[in-house]
C-alpha positions in Angstrom: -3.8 -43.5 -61.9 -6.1 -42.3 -58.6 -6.1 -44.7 -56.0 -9.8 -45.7 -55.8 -11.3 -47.3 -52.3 -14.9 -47.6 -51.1 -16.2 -44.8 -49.2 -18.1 -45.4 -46.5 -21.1 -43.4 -45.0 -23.0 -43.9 -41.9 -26.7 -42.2 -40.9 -26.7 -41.1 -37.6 -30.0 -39.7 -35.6 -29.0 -36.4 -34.0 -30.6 -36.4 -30.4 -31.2 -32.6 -30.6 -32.7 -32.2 -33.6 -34.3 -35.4 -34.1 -33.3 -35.3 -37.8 -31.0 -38.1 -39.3 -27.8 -36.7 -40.7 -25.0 -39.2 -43.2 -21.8 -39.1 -41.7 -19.5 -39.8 -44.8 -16.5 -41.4 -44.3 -17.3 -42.5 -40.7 -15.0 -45.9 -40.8 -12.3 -44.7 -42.8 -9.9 -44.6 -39.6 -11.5 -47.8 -38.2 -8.1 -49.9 -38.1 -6.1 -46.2 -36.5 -5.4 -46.3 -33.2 -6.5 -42.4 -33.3 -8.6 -41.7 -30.5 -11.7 -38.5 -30.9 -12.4 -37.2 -27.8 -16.3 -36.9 -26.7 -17.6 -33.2 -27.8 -16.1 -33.3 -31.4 -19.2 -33.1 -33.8 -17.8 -35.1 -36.7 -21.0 -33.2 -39.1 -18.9 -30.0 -38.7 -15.5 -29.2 -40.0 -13.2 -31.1 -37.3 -9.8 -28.8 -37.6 -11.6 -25.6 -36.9 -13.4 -27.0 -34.0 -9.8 -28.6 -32.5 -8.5 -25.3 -33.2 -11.4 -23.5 -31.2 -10.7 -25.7 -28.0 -6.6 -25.4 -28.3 -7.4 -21.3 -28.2 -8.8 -21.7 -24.7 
């Protein structure tokens, strides 16, 4: 049987564009005590930008 849970999604204005973009998932980690550093775009794949900065 799938494990079934709400999933959550959040609209979010992008102060570039101007254009409101849904963030899905945005409070799944909510309770973590993972932190996401500032500059992480969380509408673009997250693991290719980390891998981006660790190549620096």
């Amino acid at each position: 049987m799938a494990k079934s849970s709400a999933q959550s999604a959040v609209m979010v204005r992008d102060a570039k564009t101007g254009k409101t973009v849904i963030v899905r998932g945005a409070g799944a980690l909510k309770d973590s005590d993972l932190k996401i550093r500032k500059g992480v775009d969380l509408t673009k794949p997250i693991s290719s930008q980390t891998l981006k900065d660790r190549r620096k």
